[in-house]
PLY file of the C-alpha trace (Angstrom):
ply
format ascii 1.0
element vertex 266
property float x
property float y
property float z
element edge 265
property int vertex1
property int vertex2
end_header
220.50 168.01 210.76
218.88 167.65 214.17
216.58 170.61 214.49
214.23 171.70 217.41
211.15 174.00 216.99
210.80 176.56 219.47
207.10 176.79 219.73
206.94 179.65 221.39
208.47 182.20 218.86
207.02 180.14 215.83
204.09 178.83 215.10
202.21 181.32 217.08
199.09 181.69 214.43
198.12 178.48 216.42
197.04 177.85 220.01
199.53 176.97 222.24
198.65 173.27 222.48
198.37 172.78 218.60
201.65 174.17 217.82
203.68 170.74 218.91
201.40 168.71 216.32
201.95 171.52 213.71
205.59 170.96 214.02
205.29 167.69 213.63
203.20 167.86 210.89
205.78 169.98 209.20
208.59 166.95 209.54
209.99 167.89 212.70
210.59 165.62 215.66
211.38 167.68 218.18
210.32 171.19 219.74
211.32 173.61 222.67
209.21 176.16 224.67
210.02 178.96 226.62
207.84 178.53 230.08
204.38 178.05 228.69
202.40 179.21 231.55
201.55 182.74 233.30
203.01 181.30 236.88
205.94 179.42 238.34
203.33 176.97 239.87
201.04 175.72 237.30
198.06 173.84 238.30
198.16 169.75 237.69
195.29 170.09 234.69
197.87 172.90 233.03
200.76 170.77 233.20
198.91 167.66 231.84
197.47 169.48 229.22
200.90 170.98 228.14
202.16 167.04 228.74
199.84 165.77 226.82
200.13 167.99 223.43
203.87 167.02 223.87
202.81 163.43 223.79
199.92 163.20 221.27
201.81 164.70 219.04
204.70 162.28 218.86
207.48 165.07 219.44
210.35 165.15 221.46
210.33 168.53 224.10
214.39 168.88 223.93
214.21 172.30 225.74
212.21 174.26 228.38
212.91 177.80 230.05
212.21 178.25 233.83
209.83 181.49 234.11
210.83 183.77 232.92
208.48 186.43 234.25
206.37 188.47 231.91
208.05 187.78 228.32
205.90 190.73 226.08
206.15 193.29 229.36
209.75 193.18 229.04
210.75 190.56 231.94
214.01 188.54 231.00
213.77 186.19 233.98
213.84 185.24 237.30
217.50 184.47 238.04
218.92 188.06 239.45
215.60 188.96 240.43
215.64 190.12 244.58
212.26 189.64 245.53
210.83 186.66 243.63
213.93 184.34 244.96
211.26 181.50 246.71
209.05 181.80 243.20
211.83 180.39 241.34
213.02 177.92 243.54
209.33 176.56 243.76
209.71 176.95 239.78
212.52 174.33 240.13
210.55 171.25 240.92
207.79 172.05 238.29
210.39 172.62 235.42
212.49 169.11 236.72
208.92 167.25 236.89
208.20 168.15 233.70
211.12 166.93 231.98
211.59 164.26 234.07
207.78 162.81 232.67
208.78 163.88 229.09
212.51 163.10 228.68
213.38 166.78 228.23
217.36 167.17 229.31
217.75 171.18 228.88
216.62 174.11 230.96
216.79 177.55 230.26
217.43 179.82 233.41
217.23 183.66 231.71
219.37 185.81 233.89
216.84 188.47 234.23
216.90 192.68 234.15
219.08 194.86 236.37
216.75 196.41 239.18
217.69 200.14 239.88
216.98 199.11 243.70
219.92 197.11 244.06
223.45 196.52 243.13
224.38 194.64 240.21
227.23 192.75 243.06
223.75 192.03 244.77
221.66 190.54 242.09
224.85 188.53 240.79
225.33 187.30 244.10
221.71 185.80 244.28
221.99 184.64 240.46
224.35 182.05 241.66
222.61 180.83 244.62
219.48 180.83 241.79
221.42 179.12 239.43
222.98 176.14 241.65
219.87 175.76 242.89
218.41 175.11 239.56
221.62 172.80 238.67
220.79 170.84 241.62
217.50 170.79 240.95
217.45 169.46 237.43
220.63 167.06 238.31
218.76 164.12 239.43
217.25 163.58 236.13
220.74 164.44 234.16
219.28 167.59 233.28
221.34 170.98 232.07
220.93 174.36 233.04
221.45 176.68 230.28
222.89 180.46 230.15
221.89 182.46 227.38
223.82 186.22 226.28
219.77 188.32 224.94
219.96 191.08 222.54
216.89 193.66 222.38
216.72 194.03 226.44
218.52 196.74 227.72
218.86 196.47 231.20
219.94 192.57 230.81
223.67 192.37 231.52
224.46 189.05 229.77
225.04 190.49 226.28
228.21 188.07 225.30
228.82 184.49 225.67
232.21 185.71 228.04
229.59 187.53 229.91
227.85 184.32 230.44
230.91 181.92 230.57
232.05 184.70 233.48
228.57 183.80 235.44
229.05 179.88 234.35
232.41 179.56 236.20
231.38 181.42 239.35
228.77 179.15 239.86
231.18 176.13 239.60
233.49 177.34 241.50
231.56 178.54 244.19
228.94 175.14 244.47
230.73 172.51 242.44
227.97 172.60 239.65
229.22 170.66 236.79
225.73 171.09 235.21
225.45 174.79 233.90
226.46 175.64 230.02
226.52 178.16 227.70
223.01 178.30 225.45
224.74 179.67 221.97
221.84 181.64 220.26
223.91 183.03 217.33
221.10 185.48 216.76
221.60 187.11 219.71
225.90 186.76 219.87
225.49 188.71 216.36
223.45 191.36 217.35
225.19 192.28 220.26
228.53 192.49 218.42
230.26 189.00 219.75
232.57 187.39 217.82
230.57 184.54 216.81
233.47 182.68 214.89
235.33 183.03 217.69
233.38 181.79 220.28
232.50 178.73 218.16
236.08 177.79 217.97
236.63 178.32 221.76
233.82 176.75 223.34
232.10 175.18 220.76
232.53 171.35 222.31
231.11 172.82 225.58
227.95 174.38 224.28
224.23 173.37 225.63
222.69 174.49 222.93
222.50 176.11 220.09
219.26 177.99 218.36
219.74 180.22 215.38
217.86 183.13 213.59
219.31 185.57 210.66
220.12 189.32 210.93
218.88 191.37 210.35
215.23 191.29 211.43
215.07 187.91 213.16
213.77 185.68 210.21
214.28 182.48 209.13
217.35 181.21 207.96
218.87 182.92 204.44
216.66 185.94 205.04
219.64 187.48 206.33
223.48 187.80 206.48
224.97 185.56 209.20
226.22 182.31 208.01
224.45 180.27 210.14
224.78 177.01 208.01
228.72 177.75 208.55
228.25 178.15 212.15
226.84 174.96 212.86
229.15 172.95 210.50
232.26 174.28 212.46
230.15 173.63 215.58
229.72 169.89 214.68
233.18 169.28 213.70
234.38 170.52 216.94
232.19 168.42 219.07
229.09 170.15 219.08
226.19 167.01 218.88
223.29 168.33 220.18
220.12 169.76 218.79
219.81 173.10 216.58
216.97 175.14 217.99
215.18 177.54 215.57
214.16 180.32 217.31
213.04 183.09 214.70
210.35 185.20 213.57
208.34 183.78 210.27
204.73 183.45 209.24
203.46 179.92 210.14
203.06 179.70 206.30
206.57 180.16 205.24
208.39 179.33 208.60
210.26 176.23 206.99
210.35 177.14 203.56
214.23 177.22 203.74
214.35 173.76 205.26
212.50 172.48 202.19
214.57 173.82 199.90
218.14 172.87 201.81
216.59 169.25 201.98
216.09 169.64 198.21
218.92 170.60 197.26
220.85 167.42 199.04
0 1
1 2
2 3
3 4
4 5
5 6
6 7
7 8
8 9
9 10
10 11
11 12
12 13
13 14
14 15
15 16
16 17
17 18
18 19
19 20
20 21
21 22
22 23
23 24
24 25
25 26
26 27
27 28
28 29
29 30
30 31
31 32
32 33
33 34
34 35
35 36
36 37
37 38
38 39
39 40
40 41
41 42
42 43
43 44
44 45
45 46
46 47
47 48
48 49
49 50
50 51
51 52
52 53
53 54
54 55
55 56
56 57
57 58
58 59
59 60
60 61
61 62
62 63
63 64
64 65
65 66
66 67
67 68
68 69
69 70
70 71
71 72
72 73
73 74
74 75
75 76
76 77
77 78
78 79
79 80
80 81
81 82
82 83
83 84
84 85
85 86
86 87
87 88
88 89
89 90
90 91
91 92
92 93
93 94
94 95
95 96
96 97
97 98
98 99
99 100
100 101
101 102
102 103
103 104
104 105
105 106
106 107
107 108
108 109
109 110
110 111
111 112
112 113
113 114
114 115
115 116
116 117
117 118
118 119
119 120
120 121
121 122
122 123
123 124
124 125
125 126
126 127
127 128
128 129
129 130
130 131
131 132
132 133
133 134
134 135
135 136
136 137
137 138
138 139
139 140
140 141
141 142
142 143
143 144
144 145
145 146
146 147
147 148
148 149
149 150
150 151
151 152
152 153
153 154
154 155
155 156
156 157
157 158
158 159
159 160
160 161
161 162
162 163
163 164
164 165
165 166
166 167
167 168
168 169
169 170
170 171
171 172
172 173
173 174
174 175
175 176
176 177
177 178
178 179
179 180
180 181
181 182
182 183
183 184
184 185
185 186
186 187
187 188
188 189
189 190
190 191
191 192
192 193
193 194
194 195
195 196
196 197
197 198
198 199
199 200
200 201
201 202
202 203
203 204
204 205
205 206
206 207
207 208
208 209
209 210
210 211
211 212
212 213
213 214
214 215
215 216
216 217
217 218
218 219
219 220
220 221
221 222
222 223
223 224
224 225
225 226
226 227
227 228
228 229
229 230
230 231
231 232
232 233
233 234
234 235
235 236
236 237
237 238
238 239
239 240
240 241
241 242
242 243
243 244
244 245
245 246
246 247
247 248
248 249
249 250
250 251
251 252
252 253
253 254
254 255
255 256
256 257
257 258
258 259
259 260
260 261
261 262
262 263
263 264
264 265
């Protein structure tokens, strides 16, 4: 199984920059980040340094969000967001450098909140400028930009993958983008009440990306209910061949204890 650490939900005991060599040091190969730095524009030494612990540390970076805004304050992204329009564009180029230098394919554009001083019609209408501008923008390395359904944000309106697969096939038809998919985060389908078995069976060959936790409480694999190892296996079989991202909630000294013991077991 081709999994993908996402660094910035595990591993968090650690500094930033350590966490790619702690992954590695775990027996993983690859790792994802959510935007890693407090602005759009970065300065050159930030972007090395984040470059760098990438490279050092002989991992793969399969996935990268745009900024998102302010993650812990309750920001889910720049996307819909009237007012910050020219800080995401200028976002664009950072986010395509960056993967562009480090191989990365997969960028994750989160929608962001409704604003009570404008129209939804209004803040889906500049979402798809937002969005082919990111396709665009991440095209000329064969990049992906990825739409992703959140659960635990209130005033986000993409809470099912047909609410994303709605937003998806605007944007195509409306600038010929070829290059935005669905981002599958089971975790997130589940909580929101989405027929996850469903969805896998419909779209699974056109997925991103997938990234996985258990419900209920966001752990690790088995902590929970879903059947996540049943999820991917129809996902695969149907066409699915890219990486699993795990994107859960688990002490650094536990956090692949289930891994172990599946790799055990074969």
């Amino acid at each position: 199984m081709t999994y993908t650490v996402n660094c910035s939900i595990l591993l968090t005991e650690l500094p930033l920059l350590e966490r790619p060599a702690a992954a590695k040091a775990a027996g993983f190969d690859a790792v994802e980040f959510w935007w890693p730095f407090e602005t759009s524009v970065p300065t050159d030494a930030q972007v090395s340094a984040f470059e760098n612990a990438i490279k050092d540390a002989g991992v793969q970076l399969t996935g990268l969000n745009f900024n998102a805004g302010n993650m812990p304050g309750g920001d889910r992204g720049l996307v819909s967001w009237k007012g910050r329009c020219s800080e995401f564009k200028d976002n664009i180029d950072v986010v395509a450098g960056i993967g562009e230098r480090l191989g990365c394919k997969a960028f994750n554009a989160l929608y962001g909140n409704r604003q009570d001083d404008f129209t939804p019609e209004e803040q889906d209408e500049l979402a798809v400028k937002n969005l082919a501008a990111a396709a665009e923008g991440v095209a000329r390395i064969g990049g992906t930009v990825l739409l992703e359904p959140v659960s635990g944000a209130a005033k986000y309106p993409l809470l099912t993958a047909a609410d994303a697969l709605k937003v998806i096939a605007r944007v195509k038809e409306e600038s010929g983008a070829e290059n935005v998919k669905l981002l599958a985060d089971f975790y997130h389908l589940a909580v929101n009440g989405d027929d996850v078995a469903a969805v896998i069976e419909n779209h699974a060959k056109d997925f991103g990306h997938i990234q996985i936790a258990d419900n209920p409480g966001r752990g690790a694999p088995g902590t929970g209910e879903l059947p996540l190892g049943e999820w991917i296996a129809r996902s695969r079989e149907l066409g699915y061949e890219g990486y699993i991202g795990l994107e859960y909630k688990e002490p650094q000294e536990t956090a692949f204890a289930w891994a172990i013991r599946q790799h055990a077991a074969k």
